[in-house]
N, C-alpha and C positions, 0 to 999 in steps of 0.2 A: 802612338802608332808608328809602327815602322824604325822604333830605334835598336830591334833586333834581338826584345827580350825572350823569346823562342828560340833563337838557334843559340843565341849565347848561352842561355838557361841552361839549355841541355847538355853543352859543352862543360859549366860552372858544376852543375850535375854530374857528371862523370870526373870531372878530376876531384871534384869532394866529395865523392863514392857514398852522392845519396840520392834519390829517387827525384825525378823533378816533373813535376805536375802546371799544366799549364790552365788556368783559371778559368779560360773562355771555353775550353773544351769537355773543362765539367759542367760547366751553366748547360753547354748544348747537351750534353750528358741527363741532367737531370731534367731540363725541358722538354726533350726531345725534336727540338727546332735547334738549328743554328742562330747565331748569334742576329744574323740578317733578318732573320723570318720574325723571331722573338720583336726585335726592334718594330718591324714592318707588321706583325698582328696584334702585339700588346704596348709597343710605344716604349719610350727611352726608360722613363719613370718604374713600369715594370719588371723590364730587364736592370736595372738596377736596385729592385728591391731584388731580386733573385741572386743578383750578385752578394748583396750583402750575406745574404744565408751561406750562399759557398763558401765565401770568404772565409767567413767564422768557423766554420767548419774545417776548411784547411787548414786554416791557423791554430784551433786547438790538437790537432793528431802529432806525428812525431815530424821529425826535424829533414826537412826538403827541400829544395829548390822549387819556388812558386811564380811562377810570369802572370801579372796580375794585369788586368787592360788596363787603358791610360785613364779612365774615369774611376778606376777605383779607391785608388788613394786618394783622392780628391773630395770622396766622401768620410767628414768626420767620424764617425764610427766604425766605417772600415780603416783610416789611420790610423786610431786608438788602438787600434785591436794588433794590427800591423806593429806599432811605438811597442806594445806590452809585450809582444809573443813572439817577435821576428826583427829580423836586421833588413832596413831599406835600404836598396840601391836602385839612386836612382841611372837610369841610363838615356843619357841626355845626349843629343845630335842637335843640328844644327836645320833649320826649313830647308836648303839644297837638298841634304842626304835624307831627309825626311820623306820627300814630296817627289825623289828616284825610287827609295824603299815601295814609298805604298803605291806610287803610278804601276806596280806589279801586278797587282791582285783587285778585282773590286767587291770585295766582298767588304768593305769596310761602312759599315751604315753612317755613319757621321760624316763621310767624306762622298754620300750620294746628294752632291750639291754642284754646280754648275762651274765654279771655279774650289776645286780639292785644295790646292795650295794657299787661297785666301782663307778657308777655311781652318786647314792648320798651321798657321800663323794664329789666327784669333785663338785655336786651341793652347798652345804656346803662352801668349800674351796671359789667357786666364790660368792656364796651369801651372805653370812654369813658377809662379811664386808661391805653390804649394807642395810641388816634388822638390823644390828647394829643403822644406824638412827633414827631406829622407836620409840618413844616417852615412850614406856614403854617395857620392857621386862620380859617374867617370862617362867623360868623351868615349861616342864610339864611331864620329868620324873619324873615314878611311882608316878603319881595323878592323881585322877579322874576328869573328867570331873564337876563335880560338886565342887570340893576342889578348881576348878583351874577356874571357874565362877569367887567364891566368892573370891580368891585372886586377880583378874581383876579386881573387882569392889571394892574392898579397896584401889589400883593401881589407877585407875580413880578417884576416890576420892581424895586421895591424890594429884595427879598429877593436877588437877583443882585448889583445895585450893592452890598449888603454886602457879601454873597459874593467879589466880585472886587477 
């Protein structure tokens, strides 16, 4: 949350002239609740069996830029599926730039808790050692969404030419 994989996405999206789909806005898509209400009438557990369906789904169609929520990779069968079908980046900040990001907006279910900042910090501490897997990583304190496209896609570059 809040390390800016929406606006970067979009941006990463446009200079590698492919379609870029953001995850949480399909789940509300096919639920017809936002991501708030889903959490708030059928609980975490639910909205993450839902994600997984999305998931798999965007992951088997053609080749896109996908801003996946911060619990989704986090779930073994949506990483598997991520590992086989797609290239991970992760986009990692630091708790300061984190905790200015999301004090934006409160639409964030996991961070409707009395202290947001203590909150992700513990998100961090548990996740953190599992976006560590993800195929590419890159700082995106103090950079712009556009700074931090184009270092994604020198990242992708690079990381294919190993690859191949």
């Amino acid at each position: 949350m809040g390390s800016g994989k929406s606006r970067i996405g979009r941006e990463l999206a446009r200079l590698l002239k492919l379609p870029f789909v953001d995850a949480d806005l399909e789940i509300e898509k096919a639920a017809t609740y936002s991501v708030s209400e889903i959490f708030e009438r059928f609980g975490e557990k639910e909205f993450r069996r839902g994600e997984r369906e999305i998931m798999a789904r965007l992951l088997s169609g053609e080749a896109k830029v996908l801003a996946s929520g911060g619990g989704a990779f986090i779930q073994p069968e949506i990483r598997d599926l991520v590992k086989n079908k797609a290239i991970s980046v992760w986009l990692k900040a630091d708790l300061e730039t984190l905790v200015k990001r999301v004090s934006r907006n409160n639409r964030r279910p996991l961070l409707q808790v009395s202290n947001p900042a203590e909150r992700l910090r513990q998100l961090m501490e548990d996740r953190y050692p599992v976006y560590a897997e993800a195929d590419i990583t890159v700082v995106t304190d103090h950079r712009t969404p556009q700074d931090m496209a184009q270092l994604i896609k020198s990242e992708l570059d690079r990381f294919q030419q190993n690859k191949g």
